[in-house]
Jmol script that loads the backbone (N, CA, C; Angstrom):
load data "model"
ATOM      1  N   UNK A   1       7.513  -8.416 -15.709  1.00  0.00           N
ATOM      2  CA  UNK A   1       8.132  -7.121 -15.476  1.00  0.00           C
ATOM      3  C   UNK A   1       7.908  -6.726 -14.006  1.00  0.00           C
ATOM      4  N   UNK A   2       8.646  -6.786 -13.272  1.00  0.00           N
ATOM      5  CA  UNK A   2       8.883  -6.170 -12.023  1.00  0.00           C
ATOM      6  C   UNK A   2       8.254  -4.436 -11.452  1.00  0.00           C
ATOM      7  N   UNK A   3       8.068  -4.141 -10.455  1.00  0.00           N
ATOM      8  CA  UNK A   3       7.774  -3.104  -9.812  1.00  0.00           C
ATOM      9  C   UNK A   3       8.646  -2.707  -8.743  1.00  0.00           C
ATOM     10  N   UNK A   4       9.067  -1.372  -8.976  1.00  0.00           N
ATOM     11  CA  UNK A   4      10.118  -0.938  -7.680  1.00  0.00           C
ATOM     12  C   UNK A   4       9.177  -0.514  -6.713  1.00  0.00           C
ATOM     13  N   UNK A   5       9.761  -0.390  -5.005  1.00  0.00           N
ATOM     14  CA  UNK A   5       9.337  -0.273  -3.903  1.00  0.00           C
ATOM     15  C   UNK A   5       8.825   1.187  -4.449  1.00  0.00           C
ATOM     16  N   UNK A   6       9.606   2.235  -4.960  1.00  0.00           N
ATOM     17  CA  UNK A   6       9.303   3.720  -5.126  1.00  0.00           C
ATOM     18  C   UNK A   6       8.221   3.771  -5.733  1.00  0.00           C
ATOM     19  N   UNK A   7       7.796   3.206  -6.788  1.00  0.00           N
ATOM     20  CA  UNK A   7       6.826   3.153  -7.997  1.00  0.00           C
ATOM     21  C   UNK A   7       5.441   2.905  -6.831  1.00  0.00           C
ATOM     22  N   UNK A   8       5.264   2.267  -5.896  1.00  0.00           N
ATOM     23  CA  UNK A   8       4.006   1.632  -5.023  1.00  0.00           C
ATOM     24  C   UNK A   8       4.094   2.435  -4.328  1.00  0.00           C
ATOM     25  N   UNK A   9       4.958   3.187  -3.609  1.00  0.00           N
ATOM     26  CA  UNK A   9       4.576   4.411  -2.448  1.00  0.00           C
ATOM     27  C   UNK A   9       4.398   5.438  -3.351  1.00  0.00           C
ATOM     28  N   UNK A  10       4.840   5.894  -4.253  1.00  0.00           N
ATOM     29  CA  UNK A  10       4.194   6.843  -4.643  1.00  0.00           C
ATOM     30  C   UNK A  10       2.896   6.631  -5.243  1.00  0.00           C
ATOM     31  N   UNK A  11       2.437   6.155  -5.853  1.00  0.00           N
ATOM     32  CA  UNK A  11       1.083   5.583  -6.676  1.00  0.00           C
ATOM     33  C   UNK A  11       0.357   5.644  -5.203  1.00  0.00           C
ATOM     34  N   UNK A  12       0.951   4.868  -4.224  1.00  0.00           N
ATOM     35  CA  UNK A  12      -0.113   4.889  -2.976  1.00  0.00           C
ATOM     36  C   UNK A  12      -0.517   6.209  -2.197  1.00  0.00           C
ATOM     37  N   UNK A  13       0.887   7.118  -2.327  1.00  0.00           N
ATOM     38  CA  UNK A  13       1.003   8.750  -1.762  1.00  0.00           C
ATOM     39  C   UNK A  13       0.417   9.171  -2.386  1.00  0.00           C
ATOM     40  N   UNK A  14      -0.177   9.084  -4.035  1.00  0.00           N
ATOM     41  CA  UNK A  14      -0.660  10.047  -5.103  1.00  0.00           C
ATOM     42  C   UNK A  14      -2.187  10.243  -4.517  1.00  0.00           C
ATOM     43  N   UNK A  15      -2.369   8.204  -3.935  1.00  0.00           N
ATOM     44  CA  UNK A  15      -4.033   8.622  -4.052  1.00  0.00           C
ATOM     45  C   UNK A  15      -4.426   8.661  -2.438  1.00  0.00           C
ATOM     46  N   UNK A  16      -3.469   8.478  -1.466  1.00  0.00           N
ATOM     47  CA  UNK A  16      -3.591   9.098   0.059  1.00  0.00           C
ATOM     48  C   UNK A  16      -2.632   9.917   0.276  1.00  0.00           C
ATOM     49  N   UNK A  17      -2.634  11.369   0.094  1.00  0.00           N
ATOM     50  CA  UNK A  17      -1.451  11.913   0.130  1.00  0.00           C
ATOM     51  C   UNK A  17      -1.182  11.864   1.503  1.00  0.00           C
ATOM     52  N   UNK A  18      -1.828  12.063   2.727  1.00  0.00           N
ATOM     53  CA  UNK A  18      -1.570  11.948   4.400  1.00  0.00           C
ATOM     54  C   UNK A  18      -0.943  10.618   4.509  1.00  0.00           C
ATOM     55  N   UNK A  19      -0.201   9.428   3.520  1.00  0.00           N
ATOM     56  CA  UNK A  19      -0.665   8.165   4.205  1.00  0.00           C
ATOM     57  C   UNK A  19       1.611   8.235   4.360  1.00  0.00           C
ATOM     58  N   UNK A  20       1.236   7.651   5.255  1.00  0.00           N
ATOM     59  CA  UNK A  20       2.580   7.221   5.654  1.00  0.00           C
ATOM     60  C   UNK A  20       3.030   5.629   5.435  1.00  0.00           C
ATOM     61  N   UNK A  21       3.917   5.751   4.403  1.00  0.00           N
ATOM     62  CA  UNK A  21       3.991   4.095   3.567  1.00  0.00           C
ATOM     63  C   UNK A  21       5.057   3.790   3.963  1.00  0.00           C
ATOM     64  N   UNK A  22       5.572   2.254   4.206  1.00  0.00           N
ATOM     65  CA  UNK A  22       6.646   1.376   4.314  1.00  0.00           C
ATOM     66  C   UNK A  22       6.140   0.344   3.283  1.00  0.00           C
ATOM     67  N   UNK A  23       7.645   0.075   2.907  1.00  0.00           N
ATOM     68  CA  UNK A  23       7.679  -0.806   1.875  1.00  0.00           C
ATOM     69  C   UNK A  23       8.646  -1.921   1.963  1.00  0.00           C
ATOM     70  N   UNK A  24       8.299  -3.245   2.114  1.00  0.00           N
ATOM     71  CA  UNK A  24       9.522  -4.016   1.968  1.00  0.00           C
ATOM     72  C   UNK A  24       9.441  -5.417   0.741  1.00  0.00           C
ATOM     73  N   UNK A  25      10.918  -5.183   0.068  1.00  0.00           N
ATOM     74  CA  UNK A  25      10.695  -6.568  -0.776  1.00  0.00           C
ATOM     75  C   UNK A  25      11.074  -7.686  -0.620  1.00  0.00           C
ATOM     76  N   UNK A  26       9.937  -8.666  -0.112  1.00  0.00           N
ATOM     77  CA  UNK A  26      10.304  -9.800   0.504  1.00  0.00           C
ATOM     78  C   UNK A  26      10.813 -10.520  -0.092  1.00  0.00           C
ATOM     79  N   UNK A  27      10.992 -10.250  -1.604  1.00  0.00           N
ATOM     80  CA  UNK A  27      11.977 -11.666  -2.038  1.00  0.00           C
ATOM     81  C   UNK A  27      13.053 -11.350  -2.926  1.00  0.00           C
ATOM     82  N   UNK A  28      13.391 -10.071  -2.755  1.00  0.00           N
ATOM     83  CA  UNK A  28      14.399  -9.597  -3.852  1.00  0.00           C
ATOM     84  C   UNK A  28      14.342  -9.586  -5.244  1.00  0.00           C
ATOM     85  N   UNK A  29      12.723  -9.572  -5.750  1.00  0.00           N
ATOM     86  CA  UNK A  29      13.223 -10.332  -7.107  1.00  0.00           C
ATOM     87  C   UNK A  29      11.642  -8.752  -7.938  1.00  0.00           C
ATOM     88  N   UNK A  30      11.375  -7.930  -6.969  1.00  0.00           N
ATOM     89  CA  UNK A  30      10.379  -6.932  -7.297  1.00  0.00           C
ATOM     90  C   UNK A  30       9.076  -7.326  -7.536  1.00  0.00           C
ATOM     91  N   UNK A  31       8.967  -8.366  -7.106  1.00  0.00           N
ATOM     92  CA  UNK A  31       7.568  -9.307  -7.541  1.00  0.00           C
ATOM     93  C   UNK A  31       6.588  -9.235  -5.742  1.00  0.00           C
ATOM     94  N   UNK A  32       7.303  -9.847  -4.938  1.00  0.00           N
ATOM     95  CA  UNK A  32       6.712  -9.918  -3.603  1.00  0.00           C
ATOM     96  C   UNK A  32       7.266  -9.115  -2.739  1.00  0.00           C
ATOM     97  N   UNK A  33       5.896  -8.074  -2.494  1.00  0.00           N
ATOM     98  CA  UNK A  33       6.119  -6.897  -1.245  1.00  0.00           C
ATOM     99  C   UNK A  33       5.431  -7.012  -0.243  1.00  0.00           C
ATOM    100  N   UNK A  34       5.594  -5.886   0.915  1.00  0.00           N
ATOM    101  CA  UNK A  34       5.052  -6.110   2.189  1.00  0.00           C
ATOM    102  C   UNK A  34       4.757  -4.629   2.122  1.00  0.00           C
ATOM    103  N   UNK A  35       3.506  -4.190   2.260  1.00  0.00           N
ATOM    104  CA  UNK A  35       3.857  -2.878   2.534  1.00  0.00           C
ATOM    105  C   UNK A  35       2.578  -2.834   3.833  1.00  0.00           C
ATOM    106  N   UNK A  36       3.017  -1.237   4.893  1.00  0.00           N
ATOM    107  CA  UNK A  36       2.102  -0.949   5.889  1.00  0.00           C
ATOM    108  C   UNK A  36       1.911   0.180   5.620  1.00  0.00           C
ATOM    109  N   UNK A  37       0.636   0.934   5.710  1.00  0.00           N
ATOM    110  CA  UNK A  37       0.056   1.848   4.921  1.00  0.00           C
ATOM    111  C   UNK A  37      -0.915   2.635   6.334  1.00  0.00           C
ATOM    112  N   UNK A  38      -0.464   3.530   6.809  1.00  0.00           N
ATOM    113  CA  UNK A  38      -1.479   4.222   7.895  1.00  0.00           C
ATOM    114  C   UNK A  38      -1.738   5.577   7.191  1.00  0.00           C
ATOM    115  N   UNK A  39      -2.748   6.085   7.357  1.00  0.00           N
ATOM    116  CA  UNK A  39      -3.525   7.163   6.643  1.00  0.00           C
ATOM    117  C   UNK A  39      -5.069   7.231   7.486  1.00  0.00           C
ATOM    118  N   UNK A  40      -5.414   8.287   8.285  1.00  0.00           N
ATOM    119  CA  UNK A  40      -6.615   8.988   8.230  1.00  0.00           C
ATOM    120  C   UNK A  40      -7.555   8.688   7.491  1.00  0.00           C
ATOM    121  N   UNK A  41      -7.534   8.613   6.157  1.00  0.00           N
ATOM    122  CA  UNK A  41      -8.294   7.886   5.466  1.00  0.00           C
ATOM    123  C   UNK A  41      -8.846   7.135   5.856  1.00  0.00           C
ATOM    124  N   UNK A  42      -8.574   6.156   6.404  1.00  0.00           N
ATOM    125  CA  UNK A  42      -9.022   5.007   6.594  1.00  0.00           C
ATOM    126  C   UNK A  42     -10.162   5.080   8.011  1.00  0.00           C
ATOM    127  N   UNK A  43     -10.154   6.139   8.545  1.00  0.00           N
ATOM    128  CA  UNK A  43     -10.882   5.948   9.710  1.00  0.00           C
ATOM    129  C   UNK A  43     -12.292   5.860   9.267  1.00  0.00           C
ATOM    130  N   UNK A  44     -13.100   5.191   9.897  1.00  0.00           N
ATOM    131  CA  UNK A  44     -14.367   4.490   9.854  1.00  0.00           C
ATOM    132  C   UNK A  44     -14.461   3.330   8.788  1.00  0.00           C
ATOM    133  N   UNK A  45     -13.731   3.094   7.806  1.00  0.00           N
ATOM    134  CA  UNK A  45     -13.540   1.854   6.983  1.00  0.00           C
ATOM    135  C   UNK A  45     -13.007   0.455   7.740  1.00  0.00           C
ATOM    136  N   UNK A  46     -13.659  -0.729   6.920  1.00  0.00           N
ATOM    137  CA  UNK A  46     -13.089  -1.933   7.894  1.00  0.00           C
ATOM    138  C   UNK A  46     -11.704  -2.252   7.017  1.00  0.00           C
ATOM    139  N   UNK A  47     -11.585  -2.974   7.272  1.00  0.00           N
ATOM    140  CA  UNK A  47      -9.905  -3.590   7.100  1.00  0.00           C
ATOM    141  C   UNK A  47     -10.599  -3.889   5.305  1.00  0.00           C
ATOM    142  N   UNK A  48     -11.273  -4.590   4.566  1.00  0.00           N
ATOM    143  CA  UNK A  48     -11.316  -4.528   3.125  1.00  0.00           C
ATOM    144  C   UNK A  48     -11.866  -3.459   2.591  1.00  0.00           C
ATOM    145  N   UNK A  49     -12.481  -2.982   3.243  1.00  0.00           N
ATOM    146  CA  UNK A  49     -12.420  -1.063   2.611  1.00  0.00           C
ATOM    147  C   UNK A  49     -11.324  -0.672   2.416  1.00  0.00           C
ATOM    148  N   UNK A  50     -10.269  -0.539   3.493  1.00  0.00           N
ATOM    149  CA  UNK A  50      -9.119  -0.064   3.503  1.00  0.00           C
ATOM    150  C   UNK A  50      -8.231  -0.848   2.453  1.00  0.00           C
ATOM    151  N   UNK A  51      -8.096  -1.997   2.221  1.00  0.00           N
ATOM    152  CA  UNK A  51      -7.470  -2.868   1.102  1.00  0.00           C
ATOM    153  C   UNK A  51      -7.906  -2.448   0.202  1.00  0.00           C
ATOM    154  N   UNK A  52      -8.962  -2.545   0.021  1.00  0.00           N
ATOM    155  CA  UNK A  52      -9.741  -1.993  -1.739  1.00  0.00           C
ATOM    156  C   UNK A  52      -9.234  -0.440  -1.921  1.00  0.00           C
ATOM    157  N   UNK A  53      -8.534   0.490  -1.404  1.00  0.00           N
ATOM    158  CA  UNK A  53      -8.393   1.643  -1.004  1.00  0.00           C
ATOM    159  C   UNK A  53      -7.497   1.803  -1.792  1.00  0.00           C
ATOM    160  N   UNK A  54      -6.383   0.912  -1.140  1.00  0.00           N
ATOM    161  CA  UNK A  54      -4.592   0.896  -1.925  1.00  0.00           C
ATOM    162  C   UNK A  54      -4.766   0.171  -2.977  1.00  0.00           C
ATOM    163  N   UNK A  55      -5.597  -1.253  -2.916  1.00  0.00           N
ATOM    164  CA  UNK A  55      -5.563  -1.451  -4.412  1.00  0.00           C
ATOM    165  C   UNK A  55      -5.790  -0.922  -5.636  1.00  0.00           C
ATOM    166  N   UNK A  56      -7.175  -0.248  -5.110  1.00  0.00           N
ATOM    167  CA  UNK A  56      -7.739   0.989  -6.662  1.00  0.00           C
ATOM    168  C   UNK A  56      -6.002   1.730  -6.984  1.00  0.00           C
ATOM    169  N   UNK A  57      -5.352   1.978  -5.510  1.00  0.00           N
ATOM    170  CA  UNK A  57      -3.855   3.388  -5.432  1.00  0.00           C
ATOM    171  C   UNK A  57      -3.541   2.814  -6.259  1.00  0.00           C
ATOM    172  N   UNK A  58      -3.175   1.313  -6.567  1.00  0.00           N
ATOM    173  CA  UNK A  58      -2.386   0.740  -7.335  1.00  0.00           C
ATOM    174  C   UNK A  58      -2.896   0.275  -9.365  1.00  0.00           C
ATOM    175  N   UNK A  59      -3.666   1.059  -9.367  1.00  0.00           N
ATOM    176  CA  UNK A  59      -4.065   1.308 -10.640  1.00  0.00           C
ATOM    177  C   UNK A  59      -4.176   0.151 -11.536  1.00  0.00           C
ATOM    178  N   UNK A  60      -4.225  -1.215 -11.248  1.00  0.00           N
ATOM    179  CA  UNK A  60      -4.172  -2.281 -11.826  1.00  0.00           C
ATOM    180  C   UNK A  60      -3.095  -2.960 -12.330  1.00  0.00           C
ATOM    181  N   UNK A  61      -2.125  -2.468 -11.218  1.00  0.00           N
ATOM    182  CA  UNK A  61      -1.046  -3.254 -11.395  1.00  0.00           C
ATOM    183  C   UNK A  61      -0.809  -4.513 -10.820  1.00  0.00           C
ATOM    184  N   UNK A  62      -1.762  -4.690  -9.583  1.00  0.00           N
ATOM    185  CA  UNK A  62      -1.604  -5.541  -8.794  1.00  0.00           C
ATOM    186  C   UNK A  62      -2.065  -7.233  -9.782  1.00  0.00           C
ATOM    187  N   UNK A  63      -1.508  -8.222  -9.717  1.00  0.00           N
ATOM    188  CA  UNK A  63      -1.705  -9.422 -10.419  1.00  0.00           C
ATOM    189  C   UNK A  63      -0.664  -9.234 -11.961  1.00  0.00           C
ATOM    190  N   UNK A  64      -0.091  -8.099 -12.439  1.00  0.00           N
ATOM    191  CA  UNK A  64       0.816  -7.914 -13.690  1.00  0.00           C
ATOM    192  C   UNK A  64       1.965  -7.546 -12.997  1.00  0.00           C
ATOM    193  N   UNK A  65       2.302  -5.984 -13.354  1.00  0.00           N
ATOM    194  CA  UNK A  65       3.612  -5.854 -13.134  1.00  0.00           C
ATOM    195  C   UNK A  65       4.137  -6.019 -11.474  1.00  0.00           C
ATOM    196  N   UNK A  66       2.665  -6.128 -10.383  1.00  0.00           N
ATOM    197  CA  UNK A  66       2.978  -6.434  -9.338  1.00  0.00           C
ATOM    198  C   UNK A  66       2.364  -7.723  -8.790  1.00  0.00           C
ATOM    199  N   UNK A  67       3.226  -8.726  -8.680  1.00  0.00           N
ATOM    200  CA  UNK A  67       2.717  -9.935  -8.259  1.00  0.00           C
ATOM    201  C   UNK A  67       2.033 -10.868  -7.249  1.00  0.00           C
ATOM    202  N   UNK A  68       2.261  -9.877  -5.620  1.00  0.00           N
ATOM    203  CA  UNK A  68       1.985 -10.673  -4.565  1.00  0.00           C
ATOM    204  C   UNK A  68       2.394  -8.914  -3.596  1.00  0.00           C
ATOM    205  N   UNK A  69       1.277  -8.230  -2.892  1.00  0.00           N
ATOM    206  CA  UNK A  69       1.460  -7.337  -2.116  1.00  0.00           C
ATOM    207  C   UNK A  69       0.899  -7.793  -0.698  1.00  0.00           C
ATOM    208  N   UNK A  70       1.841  -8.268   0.584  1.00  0.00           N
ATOM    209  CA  UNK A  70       1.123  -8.505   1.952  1.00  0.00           C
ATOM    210  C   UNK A  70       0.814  -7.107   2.280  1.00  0.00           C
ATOM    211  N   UNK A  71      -0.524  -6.953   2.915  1.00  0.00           N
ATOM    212  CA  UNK A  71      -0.704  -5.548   3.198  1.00  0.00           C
ATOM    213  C   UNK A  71      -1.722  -5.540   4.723  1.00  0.00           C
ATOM    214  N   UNK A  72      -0.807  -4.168   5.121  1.00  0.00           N
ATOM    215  CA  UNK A  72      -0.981  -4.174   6.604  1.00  0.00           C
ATOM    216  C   UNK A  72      -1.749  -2.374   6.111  1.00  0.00           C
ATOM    217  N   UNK A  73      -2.845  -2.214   6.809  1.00  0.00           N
ATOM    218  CA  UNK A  73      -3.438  -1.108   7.408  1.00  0.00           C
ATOM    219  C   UNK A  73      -3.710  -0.470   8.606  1.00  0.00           C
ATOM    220  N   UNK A  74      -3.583   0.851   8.781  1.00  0.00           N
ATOM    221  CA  UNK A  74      -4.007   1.273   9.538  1.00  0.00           C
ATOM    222  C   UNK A  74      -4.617   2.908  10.295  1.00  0.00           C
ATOM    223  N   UNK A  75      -5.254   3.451  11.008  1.00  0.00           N
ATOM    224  CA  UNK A  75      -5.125   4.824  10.858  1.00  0.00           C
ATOM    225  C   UNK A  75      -4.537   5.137  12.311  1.00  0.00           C
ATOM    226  N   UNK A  76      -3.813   6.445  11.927  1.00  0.00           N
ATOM    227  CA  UNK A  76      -2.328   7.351  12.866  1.00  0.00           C
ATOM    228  C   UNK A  76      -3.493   6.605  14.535  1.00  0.00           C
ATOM    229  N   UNK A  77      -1.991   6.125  14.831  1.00  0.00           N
ATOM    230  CA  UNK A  77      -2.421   6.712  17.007  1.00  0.00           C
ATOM    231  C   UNK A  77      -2.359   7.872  17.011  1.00  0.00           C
ATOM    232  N   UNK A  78      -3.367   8.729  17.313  1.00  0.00           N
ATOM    233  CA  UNK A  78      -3.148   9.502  17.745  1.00  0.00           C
ATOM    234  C   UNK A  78      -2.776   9.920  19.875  1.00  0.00           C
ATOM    235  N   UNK A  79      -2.596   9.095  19.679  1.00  0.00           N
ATOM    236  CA  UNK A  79      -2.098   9.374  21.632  1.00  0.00           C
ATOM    237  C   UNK A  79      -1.120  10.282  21.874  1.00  0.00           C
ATOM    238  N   UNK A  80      -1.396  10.948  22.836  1.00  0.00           N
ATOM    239  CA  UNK A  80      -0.548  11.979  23.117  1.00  0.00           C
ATOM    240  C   UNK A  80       0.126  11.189  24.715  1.00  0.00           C
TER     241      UNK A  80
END
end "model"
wireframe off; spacefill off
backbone 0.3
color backbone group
């Protein structure tokens, strides 16, 4: 059973509401995504803090109804 792009940004917005999500499906088929995930959150966490972050977002879907997520992190530039 497949997962839509909407279903993962929101689940991911629910549990970082600041996080600003992109989503792409790399293989057309709802199984393999790409998503980049920047959120505040994440500041002072290393890069598998931050993974373990969106995965918990993803409520145990990840390995069932979602099959393969590439995942990019990060927190806002803030540069002015």
């Amino acid at each position: 059973m497949a997962m839509e792009a909407t279903d993962i940004e929101r689940l991911i917005k629910e549990a970082l509401p600041d996080a600003q999500v992109s989503i792409e499906d790399l293989a057309g088929d709802g199984d393999h995504y790409s998503a980049h995930v920047i959120s505040q959150t994440f500041e002072g966490m290393n890069r598998v803090q931050q993974h373990q972050l969106v995965y918990n977002a993803l409520q145990g879907r990840m390995g069932g109804e979602l099959h393969a997520l590439a995942l990019q992190t990060s927190v806002p530039n803030n540069d002015t």
